[in-house]
C-alpha positions in Angstrom: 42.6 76.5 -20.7 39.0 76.5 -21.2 38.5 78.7 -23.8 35.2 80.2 -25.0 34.9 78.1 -28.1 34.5 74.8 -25.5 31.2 76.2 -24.8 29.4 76.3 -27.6 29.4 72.7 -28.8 27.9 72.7 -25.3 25.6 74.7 -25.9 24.1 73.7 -29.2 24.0 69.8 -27.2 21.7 71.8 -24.3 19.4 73.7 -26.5 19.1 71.0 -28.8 18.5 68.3 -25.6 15.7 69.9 -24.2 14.3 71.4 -27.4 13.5 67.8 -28.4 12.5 66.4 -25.2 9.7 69.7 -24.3 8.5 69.1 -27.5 7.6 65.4 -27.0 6.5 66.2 -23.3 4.6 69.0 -24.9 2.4 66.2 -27.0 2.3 63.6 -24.4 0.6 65.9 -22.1 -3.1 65.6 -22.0 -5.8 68.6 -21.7 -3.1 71.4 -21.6 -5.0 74.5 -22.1 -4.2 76.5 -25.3 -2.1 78.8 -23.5 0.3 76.4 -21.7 0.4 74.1 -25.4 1.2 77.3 -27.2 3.9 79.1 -24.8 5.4 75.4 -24.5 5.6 75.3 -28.2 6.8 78.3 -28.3 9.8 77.6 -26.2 10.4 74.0 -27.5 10.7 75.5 -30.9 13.1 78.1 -30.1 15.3 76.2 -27.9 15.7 73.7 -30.8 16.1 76.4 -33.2 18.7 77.9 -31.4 20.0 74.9 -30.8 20.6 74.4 -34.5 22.2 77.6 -34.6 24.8 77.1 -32.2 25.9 73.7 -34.0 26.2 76.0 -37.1 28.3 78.1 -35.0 30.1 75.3 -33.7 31.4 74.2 -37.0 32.6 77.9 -38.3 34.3 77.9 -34.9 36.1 74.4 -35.6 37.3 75.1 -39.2 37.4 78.8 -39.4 41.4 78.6 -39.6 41.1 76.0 -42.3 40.3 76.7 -46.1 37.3 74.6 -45.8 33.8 76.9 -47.3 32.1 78.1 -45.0 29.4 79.9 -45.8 26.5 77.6 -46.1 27.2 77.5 -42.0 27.4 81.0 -41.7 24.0 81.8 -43.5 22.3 79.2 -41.5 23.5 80.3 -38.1 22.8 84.1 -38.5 19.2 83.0 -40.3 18.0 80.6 -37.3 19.1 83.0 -35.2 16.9 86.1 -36.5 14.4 83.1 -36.2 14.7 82.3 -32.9 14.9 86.1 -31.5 11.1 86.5 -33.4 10.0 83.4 -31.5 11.3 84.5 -28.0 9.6 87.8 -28.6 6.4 86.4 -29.5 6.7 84.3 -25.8 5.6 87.3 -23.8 2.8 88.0 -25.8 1.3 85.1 -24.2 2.7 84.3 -21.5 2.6 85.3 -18.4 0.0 87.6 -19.4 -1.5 86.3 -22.5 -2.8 90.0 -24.6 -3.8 87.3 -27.5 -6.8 86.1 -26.5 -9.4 85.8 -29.7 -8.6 82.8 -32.0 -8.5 84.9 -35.0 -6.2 87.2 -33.6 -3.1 84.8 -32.3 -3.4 83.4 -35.8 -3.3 86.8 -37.5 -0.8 88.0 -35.7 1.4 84.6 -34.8 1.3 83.9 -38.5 2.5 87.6 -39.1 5.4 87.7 -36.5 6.3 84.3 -38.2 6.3 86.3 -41.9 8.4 88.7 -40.8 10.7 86.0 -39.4 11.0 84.6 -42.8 11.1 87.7 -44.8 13.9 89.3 -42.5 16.3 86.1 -42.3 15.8 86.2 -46.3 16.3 89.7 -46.8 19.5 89.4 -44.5 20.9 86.9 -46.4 20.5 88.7 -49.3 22.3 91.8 -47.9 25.1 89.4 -46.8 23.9 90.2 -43.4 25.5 94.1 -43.4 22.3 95.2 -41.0 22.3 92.8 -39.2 20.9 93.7 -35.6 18.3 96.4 -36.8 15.8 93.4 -35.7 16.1 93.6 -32.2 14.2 96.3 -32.0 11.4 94.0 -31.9 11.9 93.3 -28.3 10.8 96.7 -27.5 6.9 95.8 -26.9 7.4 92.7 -25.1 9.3 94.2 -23.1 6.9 96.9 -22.3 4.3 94.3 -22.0 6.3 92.2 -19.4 7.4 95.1 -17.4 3.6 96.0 -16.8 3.1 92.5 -16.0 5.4 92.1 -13.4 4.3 95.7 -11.8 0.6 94.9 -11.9 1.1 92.0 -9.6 4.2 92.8 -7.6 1.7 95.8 -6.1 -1.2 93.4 -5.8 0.7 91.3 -4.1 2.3 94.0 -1.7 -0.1 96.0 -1.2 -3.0 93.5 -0.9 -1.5 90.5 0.0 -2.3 88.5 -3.1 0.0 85.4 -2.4 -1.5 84.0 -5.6 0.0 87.2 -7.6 3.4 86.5 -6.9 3.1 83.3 -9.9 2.3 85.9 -12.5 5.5 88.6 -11.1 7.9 85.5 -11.0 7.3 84.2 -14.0 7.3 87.8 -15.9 10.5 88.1 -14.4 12.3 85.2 -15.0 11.1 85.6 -19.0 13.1 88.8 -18.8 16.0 87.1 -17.6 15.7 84.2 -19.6 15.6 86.4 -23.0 17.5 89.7 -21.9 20.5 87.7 -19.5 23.3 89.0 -22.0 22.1 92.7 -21.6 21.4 92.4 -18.0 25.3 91.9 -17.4 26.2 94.9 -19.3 24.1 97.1 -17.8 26.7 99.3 -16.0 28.4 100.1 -19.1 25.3 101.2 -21.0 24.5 103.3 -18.4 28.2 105.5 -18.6 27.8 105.0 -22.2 31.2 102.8 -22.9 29.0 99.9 -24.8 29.5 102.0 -28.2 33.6 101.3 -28.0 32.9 97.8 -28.2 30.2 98.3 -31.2 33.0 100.2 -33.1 35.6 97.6 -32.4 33.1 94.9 -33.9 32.6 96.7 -37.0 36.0 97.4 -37.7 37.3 93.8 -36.9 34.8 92.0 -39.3 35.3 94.5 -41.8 34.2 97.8 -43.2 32.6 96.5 -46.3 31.3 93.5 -44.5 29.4 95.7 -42.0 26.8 98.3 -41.5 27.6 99.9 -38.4 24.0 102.3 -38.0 21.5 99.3 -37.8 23.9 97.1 -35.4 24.9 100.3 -33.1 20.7 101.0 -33.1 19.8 97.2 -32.5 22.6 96.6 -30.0 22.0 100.0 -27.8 18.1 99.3 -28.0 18.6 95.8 -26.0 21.3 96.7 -24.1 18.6 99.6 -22.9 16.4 97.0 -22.2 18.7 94.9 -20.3 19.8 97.4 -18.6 16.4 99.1 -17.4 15.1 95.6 -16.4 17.8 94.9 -14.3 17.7 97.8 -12.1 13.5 97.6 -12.3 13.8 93.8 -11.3 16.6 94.6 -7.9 14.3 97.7 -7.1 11.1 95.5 -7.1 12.5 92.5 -5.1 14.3 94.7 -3.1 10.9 96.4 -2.3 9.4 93.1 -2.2 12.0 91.3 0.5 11.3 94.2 2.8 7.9 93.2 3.1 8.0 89.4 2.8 11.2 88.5 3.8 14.4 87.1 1.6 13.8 84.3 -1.4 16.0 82.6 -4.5 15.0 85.0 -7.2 16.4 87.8 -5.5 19.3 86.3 -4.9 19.5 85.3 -8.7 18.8 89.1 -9.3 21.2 90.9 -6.9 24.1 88.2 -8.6 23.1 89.3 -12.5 23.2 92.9 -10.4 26.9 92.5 -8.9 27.7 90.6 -12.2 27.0 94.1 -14.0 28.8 96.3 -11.5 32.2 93.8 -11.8 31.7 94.2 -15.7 31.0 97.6 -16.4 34.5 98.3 -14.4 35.9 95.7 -16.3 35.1 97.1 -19.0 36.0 100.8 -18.9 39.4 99.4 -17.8 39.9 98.1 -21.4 38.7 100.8 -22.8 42.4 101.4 -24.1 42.4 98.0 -25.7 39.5 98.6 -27.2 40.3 101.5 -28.4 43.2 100.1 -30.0 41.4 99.0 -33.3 40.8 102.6 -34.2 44.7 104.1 -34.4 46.8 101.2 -34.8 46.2 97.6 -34.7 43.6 95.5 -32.4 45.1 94.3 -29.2 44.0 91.5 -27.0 42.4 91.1 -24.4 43.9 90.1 -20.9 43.0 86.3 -20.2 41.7 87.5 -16.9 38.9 89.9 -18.8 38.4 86.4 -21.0 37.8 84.2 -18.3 35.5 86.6 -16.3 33.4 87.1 -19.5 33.4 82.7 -19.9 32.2 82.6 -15.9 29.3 85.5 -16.7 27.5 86.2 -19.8 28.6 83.4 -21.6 27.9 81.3 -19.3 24.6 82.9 -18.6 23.8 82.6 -22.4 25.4 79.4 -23.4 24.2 77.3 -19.9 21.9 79.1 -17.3 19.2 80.6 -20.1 18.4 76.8 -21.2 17.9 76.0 -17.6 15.6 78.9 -16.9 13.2 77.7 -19.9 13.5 74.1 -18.1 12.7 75.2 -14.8 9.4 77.8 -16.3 8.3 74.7 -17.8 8.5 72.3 -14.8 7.6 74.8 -12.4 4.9 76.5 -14.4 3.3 73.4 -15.0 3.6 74.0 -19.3 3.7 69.9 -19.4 2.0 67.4 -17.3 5.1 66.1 -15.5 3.1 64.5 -12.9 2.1 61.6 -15.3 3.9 58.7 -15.2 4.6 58.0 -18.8 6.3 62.0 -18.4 7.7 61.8 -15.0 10.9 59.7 -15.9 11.5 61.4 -19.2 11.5 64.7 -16.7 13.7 63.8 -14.2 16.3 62.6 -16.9 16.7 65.9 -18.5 16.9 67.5 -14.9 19.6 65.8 -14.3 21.4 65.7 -17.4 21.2 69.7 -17.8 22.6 69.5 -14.3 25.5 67.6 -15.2 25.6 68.9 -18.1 25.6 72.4 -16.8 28.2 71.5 -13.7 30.6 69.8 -15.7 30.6 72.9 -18.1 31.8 75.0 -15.0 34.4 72.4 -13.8 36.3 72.7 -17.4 36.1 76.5 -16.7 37.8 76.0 -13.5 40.3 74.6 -14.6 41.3 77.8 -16.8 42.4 79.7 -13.9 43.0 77.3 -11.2 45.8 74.4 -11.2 43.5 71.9 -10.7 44.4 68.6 -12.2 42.3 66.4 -14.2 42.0 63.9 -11.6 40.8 66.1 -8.8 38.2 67.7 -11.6 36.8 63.8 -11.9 36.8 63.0 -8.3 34.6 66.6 -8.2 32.4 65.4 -10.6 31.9 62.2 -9.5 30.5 63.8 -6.1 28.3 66.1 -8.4 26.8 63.1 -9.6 26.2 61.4 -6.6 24.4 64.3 -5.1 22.3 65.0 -7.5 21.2 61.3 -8.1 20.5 61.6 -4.3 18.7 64.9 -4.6 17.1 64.1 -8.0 13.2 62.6 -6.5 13.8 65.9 -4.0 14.2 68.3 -7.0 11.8 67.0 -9.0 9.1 66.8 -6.1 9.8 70.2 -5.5 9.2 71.2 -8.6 6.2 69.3 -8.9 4.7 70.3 -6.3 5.3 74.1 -6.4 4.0 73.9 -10.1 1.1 75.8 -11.3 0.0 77.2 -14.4 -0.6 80.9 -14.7 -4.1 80.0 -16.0 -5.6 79.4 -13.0 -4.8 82.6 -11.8 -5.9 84.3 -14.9 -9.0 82.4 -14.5 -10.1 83.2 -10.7 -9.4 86.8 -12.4 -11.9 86.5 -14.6 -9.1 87.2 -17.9 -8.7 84.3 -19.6 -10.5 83.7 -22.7 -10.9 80.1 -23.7 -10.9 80.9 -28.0 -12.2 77.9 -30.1 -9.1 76.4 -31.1 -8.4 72.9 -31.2 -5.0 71.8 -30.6 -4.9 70.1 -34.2 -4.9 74.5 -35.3 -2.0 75.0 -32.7 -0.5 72.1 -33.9 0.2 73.4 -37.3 2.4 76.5 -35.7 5.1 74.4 -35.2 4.6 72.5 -38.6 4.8 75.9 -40.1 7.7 76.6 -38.2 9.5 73.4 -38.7 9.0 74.1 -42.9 10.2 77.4 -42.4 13.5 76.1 -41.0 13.5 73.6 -43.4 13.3 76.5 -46.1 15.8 78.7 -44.9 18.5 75.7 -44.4 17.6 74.7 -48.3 18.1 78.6 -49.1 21.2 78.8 -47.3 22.7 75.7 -49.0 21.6 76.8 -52.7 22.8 81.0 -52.1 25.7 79.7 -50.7 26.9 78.1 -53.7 25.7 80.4 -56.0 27.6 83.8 -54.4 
């Protein structure tokens, strides 16, 4: 059986993949303007970062039945990951609708966020991680900010048939898929109120002493608001959208994170017994058939589908020249690796529920392959093609500012990013030993 565990070491080999490779893109790439070489460092840096935390992860998950210390990998993946969640909140302040527009003010305020990255990962570890979750509150303005984005331009496309309006509503909305996915599939049970049984369960099987239950129940029921309000706003606004200009992929991808939600919130009250469990006698399990459900949805939303969304918004948003031929190849290789990647992924899942044999889950594979080798010059042409940067719409709008920065200035974000992690990985190694 293909048990949740499986995916991870997947995962950190996804993030980690094209982490790398849209940061060398990223610098290969010639006369990006600031706003497409910041949001792409942005991403890169992230994806790596969380990357890093998921190999972390990885390891506790290998060993965590052994007597081998692990510590040093538990303060590193709960630090990168505070990290990462400052970064991916900082995307939507640029991008698609950058509000940071002065060069003095993206480095006031980048350097900032980034400060208070670095102070709350340390001040986490130092509280042995008991509140952790209180920082997700910082998702609340981005949120608001992308929201507004994608109204502004789903209406100007409607009402006055802005074709060109739909890049800026598309991309806002497959951010807030890409960063709020997980919440999105709960949303049904935040709405009957059933997510604070599974809150309570968490802090009572990692410990009472090990665990702060205020900050995680505000942190948690703050994005699973979020998730759960930009869900139904996203199937309202395509919905409203279709009826004027017909059917398209996103809303598909919306209406099945929708049903996804529906399936789970019943799921979920049904185990509400099991859940329940942990507060009068001892914690039961969970059905396989829950398990496997939750493998084929969130986690595989989080673990697979999130990386490809940040592929596809930097192919399709044109963050990196991909039409140049010393980029091209390098792009179409990681297209079809996270494809493979990604499909192979599923196949294992498969094979948790259905009595399919290993042979029959190669011969599958093997026509995976083929058709996406086949399909690979389409998809990438496709993609090509299609891609545009936001900035040229900002720009026929008249609001994008082009601040005097060279890109040696937004080249040291990442370098101060990349000591940062350096720092924290050092810190975690030398508290770890010393606690």
């Amino acid at each position: 059986m293909a048990e949740l565990e499986s995916m991870v070491p997947v995962a950190a080999i996804v993030y980690l993949l094209l982490g790398i490779v849209s940061l060398i893109l990223l610098n290969r790439s010639k006369n990006r303007i600031w706003i497409d070489f910041m949001v792409g460092q942005i991403l890169g840096l992230c994806l790596f970062i969380q990357g890093l935390a998921y190999s972390s992860h990885s390891i506790i998950l290998a060993f965590s039945d052994g007597d081998v210390d692990l510590q040093f990998f538990i303060f590193s993946r709960n630090s990168l990951f505070i990290i990462s969640g400052f970064l991916a909140a900082t995307i939507p302040l640029l991008f698609p609708y950058p509000i940071l527009q002065n060069s003095s003010t993206i480095k006031y305020i980048i350097s900032g966020i980034l400060g208070m990255s670095l102070l709350s990962a340390v001040y986490m570890m130092m509280t042995n991680y008991r509140y952790f979750g209180i920082t997700d509150i910082i998702f609340v303005i981005p949120f608001v900010l992308l929201i507004s984005v994608y109204f502004r331009f789903l209406t100007e496309e409607i009402r006055n048939n802005d074709l060109t309006a739909r890049r800026m509503s598309f991309a806002a909305g497959l951010v807030l898929i890409g960063i709020h996915g997980r919440e999105m599939t709960w949303w049904l049970a935040q709405v009957i109120s059933i997510n604070d049984e599974f809150i309570g369960r968490g802090a009572i099987e990692l410990g009472e002493f090990a665990y702060s239950y205020a900050p995680a129940w505000i942190g948690h029921n703050i994005n699973a608001t979020i998730g759960s309000i930009a869900i139904l706003i996203l199937t309202v606004g395509e919905s409203w959208r279709a009826s004027h200009k017909g059917m398209n992929g996103f809303l598909l991808v919306v209406l099945l994170i929708f049903a996804v939600g529906t399936i789970s919130g019943i799921a979920d009250y049904a185990v509400l017994d099991i859940v329940n469990s942990c507060m009068y006698s001892v914690c039961e399990d969970y059905p396989e058939t829950y398990d496997i459900w939750y493998n084929f949805t969130t986690n595989a939303l989080v673990y697979l589908f999130t990386p490809l969304i940040a592929m596809y918004i930097i192919l399709n948003f044109d963050i990196i020249d991909s039409r140049s031929s010393e980029n091209s190849w390098m792009s179409r290789i990681i297209v079809i690796l996270m494809l493979l990647i990604v499909t192979s992924s599923m196949i294992e899942l498969l094979q948790s529920f259905l009595p399919v044999s290993e042979m029959v889950s190669s011969a599958i594979l093997a026509m995976v392959v083929a058709i996406f080798i086949g399909w690979e010059e389409r998809i990438m042409l496709k993609l090509v093609e299609e891609g545009e940067s936001i900035s040229k719409k900002l720009i026929s709008l008249d609001e994008l500012n082009i601040p005097d920065m060279e890109n040696n200035h937004l080249q040291l974000f990442s370098k101060a990013v990349g000591v940062m992690v350096v720092f924290i990985i050092l810190l975690s190694a030398v508290y770890s030993a010393i606690i």
